[in-house]
C-alpha positions in Angstrom: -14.6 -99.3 132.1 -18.3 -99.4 133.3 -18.1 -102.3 134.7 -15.2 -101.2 136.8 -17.2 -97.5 137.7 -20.1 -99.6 138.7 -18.1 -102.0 140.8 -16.0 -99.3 142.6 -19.3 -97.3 143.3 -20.9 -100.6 144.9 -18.0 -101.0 146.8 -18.0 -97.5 148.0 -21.9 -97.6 149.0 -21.2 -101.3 151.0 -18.1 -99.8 153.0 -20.7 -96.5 153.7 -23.7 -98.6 154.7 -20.9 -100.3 157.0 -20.4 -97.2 159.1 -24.0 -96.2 159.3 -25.1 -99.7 160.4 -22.3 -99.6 163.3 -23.4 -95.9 164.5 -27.1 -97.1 164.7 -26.3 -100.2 166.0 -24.1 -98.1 169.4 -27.4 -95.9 169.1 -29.8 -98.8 170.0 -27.2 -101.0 171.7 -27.5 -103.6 169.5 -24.8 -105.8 169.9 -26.1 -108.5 167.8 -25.4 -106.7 164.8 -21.8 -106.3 165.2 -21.4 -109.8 163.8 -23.3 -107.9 160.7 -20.3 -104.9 160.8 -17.2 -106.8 161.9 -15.6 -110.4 160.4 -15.0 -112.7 163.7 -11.1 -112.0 163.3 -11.8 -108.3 164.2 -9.6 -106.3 166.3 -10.4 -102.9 167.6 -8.4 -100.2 169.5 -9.6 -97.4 171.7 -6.3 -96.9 173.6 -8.0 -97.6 176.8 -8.9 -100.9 175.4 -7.4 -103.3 172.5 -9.0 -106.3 172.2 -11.1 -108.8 169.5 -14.8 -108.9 168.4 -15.9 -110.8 172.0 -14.2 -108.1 174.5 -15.1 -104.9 172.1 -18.7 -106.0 172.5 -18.4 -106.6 176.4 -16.3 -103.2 176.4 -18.9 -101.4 174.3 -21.8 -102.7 175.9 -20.2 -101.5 179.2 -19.4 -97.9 178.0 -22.7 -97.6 176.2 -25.7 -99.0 178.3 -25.7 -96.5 180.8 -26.2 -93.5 178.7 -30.3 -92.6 179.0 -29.5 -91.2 175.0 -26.7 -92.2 172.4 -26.1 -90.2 169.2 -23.2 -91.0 166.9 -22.9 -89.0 163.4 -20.4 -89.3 161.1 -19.4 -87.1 158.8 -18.9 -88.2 155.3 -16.2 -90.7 155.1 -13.1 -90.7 153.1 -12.7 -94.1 151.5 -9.4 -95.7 149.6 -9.9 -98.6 148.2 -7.4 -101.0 147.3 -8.4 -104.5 145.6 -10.4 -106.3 148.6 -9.1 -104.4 151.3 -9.8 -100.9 151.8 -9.2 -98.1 154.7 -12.3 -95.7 155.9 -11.3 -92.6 157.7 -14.4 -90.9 159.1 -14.8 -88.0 161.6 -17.6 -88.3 164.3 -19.1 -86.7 166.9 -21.3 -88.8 169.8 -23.3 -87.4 172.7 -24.5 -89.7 175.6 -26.7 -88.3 178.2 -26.9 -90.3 181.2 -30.3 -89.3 183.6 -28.7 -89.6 187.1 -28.4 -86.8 188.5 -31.3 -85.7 187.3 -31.6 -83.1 185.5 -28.7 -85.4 184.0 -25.5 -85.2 182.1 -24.5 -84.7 178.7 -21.2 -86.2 177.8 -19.5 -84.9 174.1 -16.5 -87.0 172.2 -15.5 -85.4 169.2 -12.9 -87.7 167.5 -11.7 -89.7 164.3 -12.6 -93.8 163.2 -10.6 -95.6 161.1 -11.9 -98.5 159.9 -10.1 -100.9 157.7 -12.0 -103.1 156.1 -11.6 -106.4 153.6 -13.9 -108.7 151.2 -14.5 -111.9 151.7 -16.6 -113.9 149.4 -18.4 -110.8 147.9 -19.5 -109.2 151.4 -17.5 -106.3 152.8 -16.7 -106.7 156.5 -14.8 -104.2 159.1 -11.7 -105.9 160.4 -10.3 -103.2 162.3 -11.0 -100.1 164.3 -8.9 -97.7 165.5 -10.5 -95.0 167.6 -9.1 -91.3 167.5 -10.1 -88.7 170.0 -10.1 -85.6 169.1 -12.2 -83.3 172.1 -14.3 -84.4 175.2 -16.7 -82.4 177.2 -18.8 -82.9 180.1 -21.8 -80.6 181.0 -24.1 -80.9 183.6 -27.9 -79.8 182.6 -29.6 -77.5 184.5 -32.8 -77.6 182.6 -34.8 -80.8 182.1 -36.0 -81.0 178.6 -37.0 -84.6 178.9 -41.2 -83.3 179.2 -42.7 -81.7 176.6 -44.6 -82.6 173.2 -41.3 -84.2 171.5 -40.4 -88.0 171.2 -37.3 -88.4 172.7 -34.9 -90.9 172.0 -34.3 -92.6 175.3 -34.1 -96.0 176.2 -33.2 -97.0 173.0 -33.0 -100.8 172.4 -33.7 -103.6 170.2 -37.3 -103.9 172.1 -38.2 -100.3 171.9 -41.3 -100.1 169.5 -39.6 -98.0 167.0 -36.8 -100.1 166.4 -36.0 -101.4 162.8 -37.3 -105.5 162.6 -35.1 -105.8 159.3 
């Protein structure tokens, strides 16, 4: 029985390190660390776009890189778990600011990720994503908040000195 705790708990903690690694990784457009989220196999649907592991990362890459700022937060995921595959259901909520026109842009998406997921030789992997949209807004800024004495996160990238080197 503790054995089977433990190992349901583990499993739990991979699959939520999973969706924490894949909104970082969209934060600081990291592409190379899909192939750390996803199996090769991996198919992905956004309505506007369908497609494997290779388009998804041209598509996201696309979408992403011109936002000036990316934040995606999920909320705490709901997880069922069934042998080696299992289904993640998480609500999210992403703003992107883009600079141009300055003061610049703030786009919202409030929406919905399913992710199903499978083990393979002991690692958990993603092998599907189905993206739900739930709200978009648009607002143009009026005030420029990008002086002050904060760090912003702008520009965010593998190079950018704060990035993780693990």
């Amino acid at each position: 029985m503790a054995d089977a705790t433990h190992e349901r708990l583990a499993t739990r903690a991979a699959l939520q390190d999973l969706v924490a690694e894949y909104a970082a990784l969209m934060d600081w457009v990291d592409w190379d660390r899909l192939d750390h989220v996803f199996w090769p196999d991996a198919q992905f649907d956004f309505g506007m776009f369908k497609g494997d592991l290779a388009a998804y990362r041209d598509f996201v890459a696309a979408l992403e890189e011109p936002y000036a700022r990316r934040l995606h937060l999920f909320g705490l995921p709901v997880i069922r778990i069934n042998g080696e595959k299992a289904r993640v259901d998480a609500g999210s909520l992403i703003t992107c600011r883009t600079a141009d026109p300055a003061p610049g842009i703030d786009d919202t998406f409030w929406g919905r990720y399913l992710f199903d997921a499978e083990c393979r030789d002991g690692e958990w992997r993603f092998v599907r994503l189905t993206y739900l949209l739930n709200l978009a807004e648009r607002v143009e800024r009026t005030v420029d908040d990008t002086k002050g004495p904060m760090n912003f996160s702008a520009d965010l990238s593998p190079a950018h000195p704060l990035a993780s080197r693990n």
